[in-house]
DODREN-446351 format. One record per residue: residue in three letters; x, y, z of N, C-alpha, C in turn. Coordinates in nm, 2 decimals, always signed. Each point is the difference from the previous one (the first is absolute). Layout:
BEGIN
node res: ala&nx: X&ny: Y&nz: Z&cax: X&cay: Y&caz: Z&cx: X&cy: Y&cz: Z;
...
***
This chain:
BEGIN
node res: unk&nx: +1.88&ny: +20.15&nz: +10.74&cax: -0.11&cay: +0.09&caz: +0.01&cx: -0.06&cy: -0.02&cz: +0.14;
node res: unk&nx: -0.05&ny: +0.10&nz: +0.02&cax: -0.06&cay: -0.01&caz: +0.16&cx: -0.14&cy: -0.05&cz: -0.04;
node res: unk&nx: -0.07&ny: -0.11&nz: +0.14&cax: -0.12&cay: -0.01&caz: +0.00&cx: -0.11&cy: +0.05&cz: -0.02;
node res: unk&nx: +0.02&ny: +0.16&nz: +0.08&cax: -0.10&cay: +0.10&caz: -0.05&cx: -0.04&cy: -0.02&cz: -0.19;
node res: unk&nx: +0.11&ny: +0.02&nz: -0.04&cax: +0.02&cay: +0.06&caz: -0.17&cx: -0.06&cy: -0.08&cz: -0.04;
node res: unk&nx: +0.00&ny: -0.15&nz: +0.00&cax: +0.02&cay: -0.13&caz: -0.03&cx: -0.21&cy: -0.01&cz: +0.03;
node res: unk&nx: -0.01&ny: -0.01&nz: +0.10&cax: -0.19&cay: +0.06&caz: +0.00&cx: -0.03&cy: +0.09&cz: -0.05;
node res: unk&nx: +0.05&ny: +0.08&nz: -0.01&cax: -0.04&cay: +0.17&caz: -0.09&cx: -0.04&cy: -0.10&cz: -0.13;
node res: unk&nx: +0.11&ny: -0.01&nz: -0.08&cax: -0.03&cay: -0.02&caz: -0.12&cx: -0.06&cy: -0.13&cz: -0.05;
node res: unk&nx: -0.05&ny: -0.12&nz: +0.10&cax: -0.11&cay: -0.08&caz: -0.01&cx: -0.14&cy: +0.07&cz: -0.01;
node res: unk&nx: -0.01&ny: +0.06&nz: +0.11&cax: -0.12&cay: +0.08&caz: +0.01&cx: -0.01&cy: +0.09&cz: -0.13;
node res: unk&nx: +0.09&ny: +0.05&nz: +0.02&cax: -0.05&cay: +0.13&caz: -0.12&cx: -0.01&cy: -0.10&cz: -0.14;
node res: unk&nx: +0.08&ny: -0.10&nz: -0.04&cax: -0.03&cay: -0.08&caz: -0.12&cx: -0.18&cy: -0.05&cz: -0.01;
node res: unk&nx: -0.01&ny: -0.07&nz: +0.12&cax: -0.15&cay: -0.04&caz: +0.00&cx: -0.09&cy: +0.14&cz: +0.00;
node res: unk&nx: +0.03&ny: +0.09&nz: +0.07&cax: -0.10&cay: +0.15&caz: -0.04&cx: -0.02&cy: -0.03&cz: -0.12;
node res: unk&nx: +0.14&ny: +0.00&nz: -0.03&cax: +0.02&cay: +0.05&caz: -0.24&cx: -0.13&cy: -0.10&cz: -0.05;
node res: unk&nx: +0.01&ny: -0.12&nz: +0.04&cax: -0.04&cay: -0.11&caz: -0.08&cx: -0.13&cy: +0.04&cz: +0.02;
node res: unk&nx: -0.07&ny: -0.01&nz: +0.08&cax: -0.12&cay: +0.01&caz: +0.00&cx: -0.08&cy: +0.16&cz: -0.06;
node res: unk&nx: +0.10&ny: +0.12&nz: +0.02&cax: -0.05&cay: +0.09&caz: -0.05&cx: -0.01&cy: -0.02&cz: -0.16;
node res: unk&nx: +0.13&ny: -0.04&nz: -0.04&cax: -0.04&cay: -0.04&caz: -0.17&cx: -0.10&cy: -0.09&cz: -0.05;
node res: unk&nx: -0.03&ny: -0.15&nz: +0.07&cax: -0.13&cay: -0.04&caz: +0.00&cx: -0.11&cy: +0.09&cz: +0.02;
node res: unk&nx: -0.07&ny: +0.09&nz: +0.08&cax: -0.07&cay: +0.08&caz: +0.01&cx: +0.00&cy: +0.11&cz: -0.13;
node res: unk&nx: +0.14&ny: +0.06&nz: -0.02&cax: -0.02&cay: +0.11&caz: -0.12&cx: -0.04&cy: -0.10&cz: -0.14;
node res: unk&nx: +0.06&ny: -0.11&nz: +0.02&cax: -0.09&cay: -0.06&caz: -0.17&cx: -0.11&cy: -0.04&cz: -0.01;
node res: unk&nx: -0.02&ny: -0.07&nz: +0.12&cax: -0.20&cay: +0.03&caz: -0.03&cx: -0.07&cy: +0.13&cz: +0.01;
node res: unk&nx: +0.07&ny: +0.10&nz: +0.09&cax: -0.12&cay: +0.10&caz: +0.02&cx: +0.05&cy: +0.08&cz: -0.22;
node res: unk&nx: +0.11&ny: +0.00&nz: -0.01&cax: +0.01&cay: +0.06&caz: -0.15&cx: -0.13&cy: -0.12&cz: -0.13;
node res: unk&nx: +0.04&ny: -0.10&nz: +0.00&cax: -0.13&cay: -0.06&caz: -0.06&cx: -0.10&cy: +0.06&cz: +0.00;
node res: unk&nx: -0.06&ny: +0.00&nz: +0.16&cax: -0.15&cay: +0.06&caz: +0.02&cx: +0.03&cy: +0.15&cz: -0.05;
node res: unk&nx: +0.09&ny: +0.10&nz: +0.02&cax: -0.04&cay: +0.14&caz: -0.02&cx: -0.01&cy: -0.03&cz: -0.20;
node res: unk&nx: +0.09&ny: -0.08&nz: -0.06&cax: -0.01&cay: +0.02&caz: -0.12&cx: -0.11&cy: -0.05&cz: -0.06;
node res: unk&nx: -0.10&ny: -0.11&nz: +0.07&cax: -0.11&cay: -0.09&caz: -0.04&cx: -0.12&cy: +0.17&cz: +0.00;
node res: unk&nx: -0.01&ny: +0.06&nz: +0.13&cax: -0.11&cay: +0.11&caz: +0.02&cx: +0.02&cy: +0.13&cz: -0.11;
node res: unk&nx: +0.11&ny: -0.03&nz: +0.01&cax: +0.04&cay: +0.14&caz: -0.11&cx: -0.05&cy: -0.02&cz: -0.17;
node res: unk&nx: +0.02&ny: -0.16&nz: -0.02&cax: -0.02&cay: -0.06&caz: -0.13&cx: -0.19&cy: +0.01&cz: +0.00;
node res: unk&nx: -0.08&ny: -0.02&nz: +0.11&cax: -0.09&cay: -0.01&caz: +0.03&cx: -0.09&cy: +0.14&cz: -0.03;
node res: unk&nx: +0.06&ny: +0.05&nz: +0.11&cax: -0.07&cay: +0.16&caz: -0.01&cx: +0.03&cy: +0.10&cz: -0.07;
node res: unk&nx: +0.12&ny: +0.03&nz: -0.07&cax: +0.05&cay: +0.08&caz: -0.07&cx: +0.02&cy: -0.05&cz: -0.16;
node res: unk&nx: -0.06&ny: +0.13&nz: -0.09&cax: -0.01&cay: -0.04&caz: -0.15&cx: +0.14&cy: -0.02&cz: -0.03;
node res: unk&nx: +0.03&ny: -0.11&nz: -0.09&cax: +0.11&cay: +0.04&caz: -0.07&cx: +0.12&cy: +0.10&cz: +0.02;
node res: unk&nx: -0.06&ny: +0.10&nz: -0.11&cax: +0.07&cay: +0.09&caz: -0.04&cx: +0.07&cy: +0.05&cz: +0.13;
node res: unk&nx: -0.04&ny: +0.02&nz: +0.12&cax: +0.02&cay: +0.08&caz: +0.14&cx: +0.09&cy: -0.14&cz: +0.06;
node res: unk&nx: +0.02&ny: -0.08&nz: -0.04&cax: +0.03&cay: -0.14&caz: +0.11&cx: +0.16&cy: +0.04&cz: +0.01;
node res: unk&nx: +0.10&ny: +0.04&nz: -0.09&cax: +0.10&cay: +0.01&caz: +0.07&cx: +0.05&cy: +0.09&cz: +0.07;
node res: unk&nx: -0.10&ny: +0.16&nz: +0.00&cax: +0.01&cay: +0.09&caz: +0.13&cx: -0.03&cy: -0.08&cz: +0.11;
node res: unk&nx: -0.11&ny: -0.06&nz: +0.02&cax: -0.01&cay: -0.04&caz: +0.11&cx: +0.06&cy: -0.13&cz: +0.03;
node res: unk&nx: +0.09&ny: -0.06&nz: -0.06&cax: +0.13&cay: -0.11&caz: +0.04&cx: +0.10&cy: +0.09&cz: +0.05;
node res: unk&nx: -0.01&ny: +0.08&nz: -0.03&cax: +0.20&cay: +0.11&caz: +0.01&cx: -0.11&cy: +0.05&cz: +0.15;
node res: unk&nx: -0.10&ny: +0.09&nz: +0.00&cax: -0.05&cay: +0.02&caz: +0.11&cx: +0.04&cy: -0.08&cz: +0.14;
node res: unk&nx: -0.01&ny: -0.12&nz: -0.02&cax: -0.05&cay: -0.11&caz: +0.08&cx: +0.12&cy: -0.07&cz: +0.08;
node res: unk&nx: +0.12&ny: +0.05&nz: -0.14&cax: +0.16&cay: -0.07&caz: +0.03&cx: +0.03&cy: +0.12&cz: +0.09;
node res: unk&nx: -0.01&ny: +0.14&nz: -0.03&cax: +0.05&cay: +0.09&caz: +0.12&cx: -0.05&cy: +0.01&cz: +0.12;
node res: unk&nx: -0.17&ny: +0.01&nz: -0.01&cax: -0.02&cay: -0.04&caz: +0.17&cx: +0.07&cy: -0.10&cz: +0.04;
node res: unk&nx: +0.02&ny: -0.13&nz: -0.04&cax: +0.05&cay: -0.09&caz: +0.05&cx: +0.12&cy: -0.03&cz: +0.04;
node res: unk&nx: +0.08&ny: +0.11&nz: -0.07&cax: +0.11&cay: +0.04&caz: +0.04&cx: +0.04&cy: +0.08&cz: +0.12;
node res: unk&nx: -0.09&ny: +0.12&nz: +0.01&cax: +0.03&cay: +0.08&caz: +0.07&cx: -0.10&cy: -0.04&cz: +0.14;
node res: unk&nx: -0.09&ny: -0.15&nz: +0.01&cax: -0.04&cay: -0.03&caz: +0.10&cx: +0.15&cy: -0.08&cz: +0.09;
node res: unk&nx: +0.03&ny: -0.09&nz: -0.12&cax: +0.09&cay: -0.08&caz: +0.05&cx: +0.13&cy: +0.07&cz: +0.07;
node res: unk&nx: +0.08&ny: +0.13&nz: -0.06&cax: +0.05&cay: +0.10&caz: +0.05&cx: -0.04&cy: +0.03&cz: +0.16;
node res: unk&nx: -0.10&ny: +0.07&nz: +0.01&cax: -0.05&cay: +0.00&caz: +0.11&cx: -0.01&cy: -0.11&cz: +0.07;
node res: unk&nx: +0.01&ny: -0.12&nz: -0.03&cax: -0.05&cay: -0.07&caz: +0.13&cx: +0.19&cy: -0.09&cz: +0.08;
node res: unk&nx: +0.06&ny: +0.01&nz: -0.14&cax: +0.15&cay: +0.03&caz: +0.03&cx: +0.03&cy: +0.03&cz: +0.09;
node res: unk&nx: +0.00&ny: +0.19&nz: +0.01&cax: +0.07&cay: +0.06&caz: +0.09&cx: -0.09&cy: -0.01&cz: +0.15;
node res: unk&nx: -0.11&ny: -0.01&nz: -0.08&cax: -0.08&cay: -0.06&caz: +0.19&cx: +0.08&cy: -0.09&cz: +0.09;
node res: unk&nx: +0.01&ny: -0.12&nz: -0.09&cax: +0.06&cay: -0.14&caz: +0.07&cx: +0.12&cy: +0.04&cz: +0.03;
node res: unk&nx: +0.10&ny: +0.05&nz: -0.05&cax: +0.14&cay: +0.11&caz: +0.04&cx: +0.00&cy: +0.04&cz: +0.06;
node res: unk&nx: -0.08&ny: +0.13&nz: +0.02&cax: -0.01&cay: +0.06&caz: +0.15&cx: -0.08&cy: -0.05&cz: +0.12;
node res: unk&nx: -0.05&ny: -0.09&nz: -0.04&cax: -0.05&cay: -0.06&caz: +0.13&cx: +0.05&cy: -0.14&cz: +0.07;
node res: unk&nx: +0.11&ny: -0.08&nz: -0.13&cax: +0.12&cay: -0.07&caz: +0.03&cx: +0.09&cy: +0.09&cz: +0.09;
node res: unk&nx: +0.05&ny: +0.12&nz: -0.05&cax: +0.07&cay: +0.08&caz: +0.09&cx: +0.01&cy: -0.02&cz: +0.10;
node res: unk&nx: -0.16&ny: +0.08&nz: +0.04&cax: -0.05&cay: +0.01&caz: +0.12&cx: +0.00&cy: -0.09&cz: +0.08;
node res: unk&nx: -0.07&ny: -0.13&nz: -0.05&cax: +0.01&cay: -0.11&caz: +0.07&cx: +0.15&cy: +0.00&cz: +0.09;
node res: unk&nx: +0.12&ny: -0.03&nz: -0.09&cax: +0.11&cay: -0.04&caz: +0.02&cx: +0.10&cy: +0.11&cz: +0.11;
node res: unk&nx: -0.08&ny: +0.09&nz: +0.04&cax: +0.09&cay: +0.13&caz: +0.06&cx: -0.12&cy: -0.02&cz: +0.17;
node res: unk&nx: -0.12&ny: -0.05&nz: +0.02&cax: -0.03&cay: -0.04&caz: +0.04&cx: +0.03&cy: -0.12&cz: +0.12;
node res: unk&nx: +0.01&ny: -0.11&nz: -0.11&cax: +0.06&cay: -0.14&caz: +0.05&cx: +0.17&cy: +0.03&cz: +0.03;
node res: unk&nx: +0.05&ny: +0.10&nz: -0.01&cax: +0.14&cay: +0.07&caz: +0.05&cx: -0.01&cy: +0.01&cz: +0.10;
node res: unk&nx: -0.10&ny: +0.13&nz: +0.01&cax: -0.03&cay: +0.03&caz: +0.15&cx: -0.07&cy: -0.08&cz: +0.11;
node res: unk&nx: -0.07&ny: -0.10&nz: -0.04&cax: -0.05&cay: -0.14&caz: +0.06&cx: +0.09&cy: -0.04&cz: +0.06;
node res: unk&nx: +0.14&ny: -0.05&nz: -0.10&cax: +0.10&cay: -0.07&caz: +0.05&cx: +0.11&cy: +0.06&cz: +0.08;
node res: unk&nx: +0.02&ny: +0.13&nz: +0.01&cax: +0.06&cay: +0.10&caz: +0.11&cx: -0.06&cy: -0.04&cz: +0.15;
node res: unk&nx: -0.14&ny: +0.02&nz: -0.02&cax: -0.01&cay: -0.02&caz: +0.16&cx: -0.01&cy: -0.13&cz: +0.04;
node res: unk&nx: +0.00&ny: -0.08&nz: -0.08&cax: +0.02&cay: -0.12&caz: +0.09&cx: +0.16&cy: -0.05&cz: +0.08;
***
């Protein structure tokens, strides 16, 4: 394996790690407010609610980091051309 790859996938493992640290506490807190503020009866609309934003934020913030990995890397190409 090349060195590049070999950092890639340190880095990207520590991204992982810490982002799943972060999604299990922030899911606690969304389910503690929801148990809080919402009756009952309505509590698992707004759990399914809560799992799709969360999804479709996480989605988004995906292809952000993708295309701006891209970018970065097409970039630091051209960096390394003119030297």
């Amino acid at each position: 394996m090349a060195k590049e790859t070999v950092e890639s996938i340190i880095k990207s493992s520590i991204v992982m790690a810490f982002s799943i640290a972060a999604a299990l506490i922030w899911k606690d807190v969304i389910i503690d407010l929801i148990e809080i503020f919402v009756p009952a009866s309505e509590e698992i609309f707004y759990k399914l609610f809560a799992a799709v934003l969360a999804t479709v934020l996480v989605i988004i913030a995906i292809y952000l980091f993708l295309e701006t990995e891209s970018e970065a890397e097409i970039i630091m190409k051209s960096l390394k051309k003119k030297k």
